[in-house]
C-alpha positions as CSV (number, residue, x, y, z in Angstrom):
1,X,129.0,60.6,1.0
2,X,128.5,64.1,2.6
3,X,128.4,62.3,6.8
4,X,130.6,60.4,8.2
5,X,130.1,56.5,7.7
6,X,130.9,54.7,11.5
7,X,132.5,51.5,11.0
8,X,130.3,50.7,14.1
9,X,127.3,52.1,15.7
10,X,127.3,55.2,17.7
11,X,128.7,54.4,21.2
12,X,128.1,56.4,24.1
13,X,129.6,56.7,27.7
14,X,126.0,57.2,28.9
15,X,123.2,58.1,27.3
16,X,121.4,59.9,30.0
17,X,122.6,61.8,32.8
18,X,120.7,60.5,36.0
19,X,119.2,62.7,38.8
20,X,120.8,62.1,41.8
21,X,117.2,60.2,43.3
22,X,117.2,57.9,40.5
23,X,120.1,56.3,40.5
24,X,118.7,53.6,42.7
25,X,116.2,52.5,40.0
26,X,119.3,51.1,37.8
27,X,121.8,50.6,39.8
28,X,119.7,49.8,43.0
29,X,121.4,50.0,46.8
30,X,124.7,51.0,45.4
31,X,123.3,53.4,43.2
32,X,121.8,55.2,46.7
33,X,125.1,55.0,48.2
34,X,126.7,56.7,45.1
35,X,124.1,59.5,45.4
36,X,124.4,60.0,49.3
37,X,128.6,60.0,48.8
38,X,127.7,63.0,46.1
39,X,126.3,65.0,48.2
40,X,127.6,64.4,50.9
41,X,130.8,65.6,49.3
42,X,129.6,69.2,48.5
43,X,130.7,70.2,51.8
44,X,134.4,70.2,50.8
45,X,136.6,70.7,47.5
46,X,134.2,68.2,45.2
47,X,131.9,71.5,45.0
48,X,134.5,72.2,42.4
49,X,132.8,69.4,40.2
50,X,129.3,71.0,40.3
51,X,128.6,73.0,37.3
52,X,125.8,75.0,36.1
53,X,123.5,73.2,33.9
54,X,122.3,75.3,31.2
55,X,118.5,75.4,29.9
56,X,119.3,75.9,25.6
57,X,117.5,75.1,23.0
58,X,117.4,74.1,20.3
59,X,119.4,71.2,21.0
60,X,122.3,71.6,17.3
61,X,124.9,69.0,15.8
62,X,127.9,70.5,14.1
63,X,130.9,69.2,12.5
64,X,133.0,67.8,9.5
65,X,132.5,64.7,7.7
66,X,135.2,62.3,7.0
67,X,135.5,64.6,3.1
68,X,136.2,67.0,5.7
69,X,132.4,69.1,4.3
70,X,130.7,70.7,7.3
71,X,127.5,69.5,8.5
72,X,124.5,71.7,10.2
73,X,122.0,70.5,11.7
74,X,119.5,70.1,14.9
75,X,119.2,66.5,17.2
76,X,117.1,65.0,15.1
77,X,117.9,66.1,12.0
78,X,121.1,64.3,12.9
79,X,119.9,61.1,13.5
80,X,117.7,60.7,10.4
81,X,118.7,57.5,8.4
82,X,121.1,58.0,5.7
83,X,122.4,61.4,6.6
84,X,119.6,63.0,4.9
85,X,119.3,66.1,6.9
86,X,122.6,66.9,7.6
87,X,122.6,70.3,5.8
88,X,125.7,71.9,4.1
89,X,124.8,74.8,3.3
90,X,122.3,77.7,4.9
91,X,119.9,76.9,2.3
92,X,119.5,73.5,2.6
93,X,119.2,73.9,6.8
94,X,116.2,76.2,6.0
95,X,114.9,73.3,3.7
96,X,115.1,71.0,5.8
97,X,113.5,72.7,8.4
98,X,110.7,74.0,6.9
99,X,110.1,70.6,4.5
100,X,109.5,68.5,7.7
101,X,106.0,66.1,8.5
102,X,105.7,66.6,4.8
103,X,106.2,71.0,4.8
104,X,102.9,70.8,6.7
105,X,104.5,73.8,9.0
106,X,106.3,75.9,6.1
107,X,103.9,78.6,6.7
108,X,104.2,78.9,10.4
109,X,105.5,81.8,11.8
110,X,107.7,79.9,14.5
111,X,109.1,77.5,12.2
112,X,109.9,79.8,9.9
113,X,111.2,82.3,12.2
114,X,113.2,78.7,13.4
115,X,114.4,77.8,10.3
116,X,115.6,81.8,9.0
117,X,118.1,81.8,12.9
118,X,119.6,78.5,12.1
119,X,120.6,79.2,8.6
120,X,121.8,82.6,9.6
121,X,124.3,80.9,12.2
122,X,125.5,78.3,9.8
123,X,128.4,79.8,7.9
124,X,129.5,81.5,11.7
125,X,129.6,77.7,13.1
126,X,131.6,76.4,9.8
127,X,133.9,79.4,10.3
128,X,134.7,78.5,14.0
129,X,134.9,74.7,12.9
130,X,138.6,73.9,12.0
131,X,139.0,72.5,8.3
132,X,141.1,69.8,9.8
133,X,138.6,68.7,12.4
134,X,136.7,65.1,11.7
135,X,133.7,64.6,13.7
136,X,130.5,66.7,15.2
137,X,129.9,68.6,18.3
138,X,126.5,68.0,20.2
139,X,125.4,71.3,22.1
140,X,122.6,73.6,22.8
141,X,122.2,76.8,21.3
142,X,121.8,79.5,24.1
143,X,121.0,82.9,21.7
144,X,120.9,83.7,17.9
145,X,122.2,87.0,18.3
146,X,124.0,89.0,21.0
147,X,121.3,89.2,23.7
148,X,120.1,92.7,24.7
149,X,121.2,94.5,27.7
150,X,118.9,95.3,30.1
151,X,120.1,97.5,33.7
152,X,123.4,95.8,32.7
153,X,122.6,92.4,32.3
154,X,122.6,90.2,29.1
155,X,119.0,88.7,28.7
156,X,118.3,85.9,26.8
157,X,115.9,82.9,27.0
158,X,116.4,79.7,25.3
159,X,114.1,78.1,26.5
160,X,112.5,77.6,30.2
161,X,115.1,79.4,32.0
162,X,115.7,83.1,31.4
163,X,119.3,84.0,32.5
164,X,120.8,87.4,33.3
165,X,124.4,88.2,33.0
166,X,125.9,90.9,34.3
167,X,127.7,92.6,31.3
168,X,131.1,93.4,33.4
169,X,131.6,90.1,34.5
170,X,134.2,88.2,32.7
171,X,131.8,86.2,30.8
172,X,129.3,89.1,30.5
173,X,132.3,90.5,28.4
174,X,132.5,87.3,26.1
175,X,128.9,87.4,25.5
176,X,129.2,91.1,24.7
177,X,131.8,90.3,21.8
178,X,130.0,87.1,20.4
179,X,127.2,86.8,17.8
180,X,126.0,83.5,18.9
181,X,126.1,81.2,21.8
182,X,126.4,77.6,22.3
183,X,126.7,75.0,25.6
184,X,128.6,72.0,24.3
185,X,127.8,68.5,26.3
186,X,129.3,65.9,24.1
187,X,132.0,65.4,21.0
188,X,131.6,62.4,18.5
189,X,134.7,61.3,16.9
190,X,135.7,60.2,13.3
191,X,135.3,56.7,14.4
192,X,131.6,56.9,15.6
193,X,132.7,57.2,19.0
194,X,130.7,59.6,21.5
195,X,132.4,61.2,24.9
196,X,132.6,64.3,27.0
197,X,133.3,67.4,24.9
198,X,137.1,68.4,26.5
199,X,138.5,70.8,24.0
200,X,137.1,74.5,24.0
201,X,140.1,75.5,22.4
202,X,140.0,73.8,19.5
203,X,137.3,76.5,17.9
204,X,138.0,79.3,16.2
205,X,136.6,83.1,16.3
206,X,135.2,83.0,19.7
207,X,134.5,86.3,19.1
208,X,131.7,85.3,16.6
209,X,130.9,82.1,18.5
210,X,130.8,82.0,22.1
211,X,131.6,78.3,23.3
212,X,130.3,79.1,26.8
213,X,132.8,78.0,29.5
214,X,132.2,75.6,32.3
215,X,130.5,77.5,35.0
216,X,131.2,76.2,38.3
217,X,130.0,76.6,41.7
218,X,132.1,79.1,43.9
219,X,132.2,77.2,47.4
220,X,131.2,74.8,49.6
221,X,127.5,74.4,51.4
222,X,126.5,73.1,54.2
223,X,124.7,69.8,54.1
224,X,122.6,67.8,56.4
225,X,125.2,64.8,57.2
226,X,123.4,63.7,59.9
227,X,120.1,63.2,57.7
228,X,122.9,61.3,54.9
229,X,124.0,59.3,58.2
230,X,120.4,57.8,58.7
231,X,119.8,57.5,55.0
232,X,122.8,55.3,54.7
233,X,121.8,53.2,57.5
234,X,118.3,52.8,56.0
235,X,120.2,51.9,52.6
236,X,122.3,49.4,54.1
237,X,119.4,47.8,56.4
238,X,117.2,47.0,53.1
239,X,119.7,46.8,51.1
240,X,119.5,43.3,50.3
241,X,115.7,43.7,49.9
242,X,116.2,46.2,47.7
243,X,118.5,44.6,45.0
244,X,116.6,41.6,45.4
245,X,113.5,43.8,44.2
246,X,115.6,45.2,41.2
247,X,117.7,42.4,40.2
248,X,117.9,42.0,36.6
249,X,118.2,38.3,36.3
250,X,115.1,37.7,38.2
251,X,113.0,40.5,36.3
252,X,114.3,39.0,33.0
253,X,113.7,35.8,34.1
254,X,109.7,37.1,34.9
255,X,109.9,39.2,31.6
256,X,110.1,42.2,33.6
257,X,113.1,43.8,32.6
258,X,111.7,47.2,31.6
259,X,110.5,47.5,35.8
260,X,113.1,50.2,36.3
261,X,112.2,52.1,33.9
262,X,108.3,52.0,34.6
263,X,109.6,53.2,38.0
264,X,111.0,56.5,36.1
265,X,108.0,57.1,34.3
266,X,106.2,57.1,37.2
267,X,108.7,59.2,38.9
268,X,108.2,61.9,36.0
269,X,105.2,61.5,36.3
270,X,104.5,62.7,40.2
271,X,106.4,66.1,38.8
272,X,103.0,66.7,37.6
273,X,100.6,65.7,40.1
274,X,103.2,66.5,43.4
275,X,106.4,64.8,44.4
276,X,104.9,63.8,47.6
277,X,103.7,60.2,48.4
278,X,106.0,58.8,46.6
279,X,104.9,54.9,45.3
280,X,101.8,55.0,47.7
281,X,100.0,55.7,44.0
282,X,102.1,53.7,42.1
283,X,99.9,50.8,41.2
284,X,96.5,53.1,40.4
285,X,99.3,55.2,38.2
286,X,100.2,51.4,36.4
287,X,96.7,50.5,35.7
288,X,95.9,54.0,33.8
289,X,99.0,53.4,31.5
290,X,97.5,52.9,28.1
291,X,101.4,52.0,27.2
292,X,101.4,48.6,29.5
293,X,99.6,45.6,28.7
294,X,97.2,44.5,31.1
295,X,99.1,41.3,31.5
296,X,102.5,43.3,32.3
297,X,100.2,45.4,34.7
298,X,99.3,41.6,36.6
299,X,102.7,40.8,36.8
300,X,104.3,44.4,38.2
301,X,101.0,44.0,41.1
302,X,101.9,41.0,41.8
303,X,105.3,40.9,42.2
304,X,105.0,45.0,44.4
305,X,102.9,43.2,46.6
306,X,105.3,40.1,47.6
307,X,107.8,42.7,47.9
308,X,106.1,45.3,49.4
309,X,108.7,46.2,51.7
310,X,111.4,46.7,49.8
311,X,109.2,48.8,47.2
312,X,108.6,51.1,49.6
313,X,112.3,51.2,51.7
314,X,113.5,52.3,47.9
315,X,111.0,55.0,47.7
316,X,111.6,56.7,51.3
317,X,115.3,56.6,49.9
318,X,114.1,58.1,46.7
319,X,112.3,61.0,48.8
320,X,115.0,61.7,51.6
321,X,117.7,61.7,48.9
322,X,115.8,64.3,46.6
323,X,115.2,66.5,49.7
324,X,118.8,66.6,50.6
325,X,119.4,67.4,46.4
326,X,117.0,70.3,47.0
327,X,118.1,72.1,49.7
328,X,122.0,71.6,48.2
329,X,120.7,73.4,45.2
330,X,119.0,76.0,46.8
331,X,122.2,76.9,48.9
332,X,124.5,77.0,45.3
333,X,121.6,79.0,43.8
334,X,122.0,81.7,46.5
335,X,125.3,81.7,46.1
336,X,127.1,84.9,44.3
337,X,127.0,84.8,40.9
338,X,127.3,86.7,37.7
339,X,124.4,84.9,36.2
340,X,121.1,85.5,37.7
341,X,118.5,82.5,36.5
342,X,114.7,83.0,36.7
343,X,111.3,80.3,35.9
344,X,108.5,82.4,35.5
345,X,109.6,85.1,37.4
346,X,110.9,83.4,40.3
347,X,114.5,82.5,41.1
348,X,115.8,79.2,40.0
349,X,117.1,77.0,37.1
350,X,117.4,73.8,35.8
351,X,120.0,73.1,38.7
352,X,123.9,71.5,38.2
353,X,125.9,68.7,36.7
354,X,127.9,66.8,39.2
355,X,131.0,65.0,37.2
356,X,131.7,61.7,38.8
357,X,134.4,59.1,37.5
358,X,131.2,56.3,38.1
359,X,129.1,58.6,35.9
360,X,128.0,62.3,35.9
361,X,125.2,63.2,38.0
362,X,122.3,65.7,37.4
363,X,120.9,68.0,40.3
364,X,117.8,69.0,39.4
365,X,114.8,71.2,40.8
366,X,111.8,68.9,39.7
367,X,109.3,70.8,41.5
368,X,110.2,73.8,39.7
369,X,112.0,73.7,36.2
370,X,111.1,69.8,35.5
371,X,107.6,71.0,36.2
372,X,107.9,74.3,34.0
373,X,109.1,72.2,31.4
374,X,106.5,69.0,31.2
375,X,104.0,71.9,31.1
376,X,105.7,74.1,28.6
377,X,103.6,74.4,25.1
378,X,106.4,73.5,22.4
């Protein structure tokens, strides 16, 4: 066998990272807490914990099997059943690539234009890959090629987010020596077991490879406390409403379950119409969803409506908590930095990554780059 075989399946710490305004959804009043703590903290030392969150694509898996043969390959090449698109060689990633949905897009120009860049960085990822390393890297790829300079900034765009980096700066320098960039989230072990990636040592010829550092924010902002202060009296007032609205015994018991996740959907969902309003336009939202039954739809009406209040407590927490998130992100975005981010033309990114020993926490713009990116033609 060319991948490794897990004794178990893939286990992971947490499979998504949550924006700050959702955490209520799945952990309910003391996920609000959590995210009012957050950022309440950014005024001191925990600023030190924010990091930039970087916009690649595509999103690459790279490693050694247990035979110790390296493996290339994107996300969902990856996960195919059986290990069949794990590629070993430049040759076969180009294969793979272009032999997808049946090789129905072998003659388009992007795809093949995709599929020629990833086999061209393959033997530069086995090379940096140490032969005594068992396991794969998840990442996304940030540039092909050394990015061009342009009035002394590296330019490249991944995806969404074009970034800027000023060539003298110390990673400006890096960027200058490397062939190929990469953003590493998460590490899988020999044993099937998925973490935080730690380790940015353990590659070799950085020079060719760029592992892009950690990129933290440089110092404290100034937040609204006293707008935290009455949030977390609101939280602790309806508290008990609220987890009574979100509990997952009674939504099991009422074959519910999935609730909290409806309320994510919808919340994805305003990105595109206006985060304003939040849950007046829940229920007309509901009944267009082709994806719910119409007897699910009865039951989420009729249980909103006997608790009304508490539905709509959790979403005036949802909307004060992802003001507060916006303004903190505006403030780190105008802070100094060698990297310069742009959407469009206009200033901004996809925002931060707030580690947290209960669970990392995302600090996103959703009015700008989640709303560049549900629009973006793929």
């Amino acid at each position: 066998m060319r991948f490794l075989e897990f004794k178990q399946p893939l286990r992971e710490m947490e499979a998504r990272i949550q924006h700050a305004e959702d955490l209520i959804f799945f952990q309910g009043s003391a996920g609000a807490s959590r995210a009012i703590e957050a950022l309440r903290s950014m005024t001191g030392d925990n600023h030190k914990a924010v990091t930039l969150k970087w916009d690649g694509s595509p999103a690459i898996v790279f490693g050694r099997d247990e035979n110790g043969t390296f493996v290339f390959t994107d996300k969902g090449g990856f996960m195919k059943k059986g290990g069949v698109e794990r590629a070993t060689s430049p040759k076969e990633i180009n294969s793979v690539l272009l032999g997808r949905s049946g090789g129905k897009h072998k003659d388009d120009p992007n795809r093949i234009a995709f599929a020629k860049n990833m086999a061209n960085i393959f033997s530069m990822y086995e090379k940096a890959t140490p032969k005594n390393y068992r396991g794969f890297f998840k990442g996304d790829l940030l540039y092909y090629q050394t990015p061009q300079i342009k009035e002394n900034y590296y330019i490249f765009k991944p995806q969404i987010v074009q970034y800027a980096v000023y060539k003298d700066s110390e990673l400006g320098k890096r960027i200058g020596q490397s062939m190929t960039g990469i953003v590493i989230h998460r590490e899988v072990d020999a044993s099937g077991n998925e973490g935080p990636f730690k380790n940015i040592d353990i590659f070799q010829n950085q020079t060719t490879v760029l592992v892009v550092p950690s990129i933290t924010t440089t110092q404290p902002v100034k937040v609204n406390t006293g707008a935290l202060d009455q949030l977390q009296l609101i939280v602790k007032k309806n508290a008990a409403s609220i987890d009574k609205l979100l509990d997952s015994n009674t939504l099991t018991q009422k074959q519910m379950k999935g609730f909290p996740d409806l309320l994510y959907a919808y919340m994805n969902s305003k990105v595109d119409s206006g985060l304003t309003n939040l849950g007046s336009d829940f229920i007309p939202w509901l009944e267009n969803r082709e994806q719910v039954s119409a007897k699910m739809k009865t039951k989420v009406n009729e249980y909103i409506q006997e608790n009304s209040s508490a539905f709509m407590s959790l979403w005036n927490v949802v909307s004060s908590i992802m003001k507060t998130k916006d303004d903190i992100i505006n403030k780190f975005d105008s802070q100094e930095s060698p990297i310069k981010q742009s959407i469009n033309g206009k200033p901004g990114g996809e925002g931060y990554v707030m580690a947290h020993p209960k669970g990392d926490i995302k600090l996103v713009p959703r009015s700008t780059f989640s709303a560049a990116n549900r629009s973006a033609t793929r």
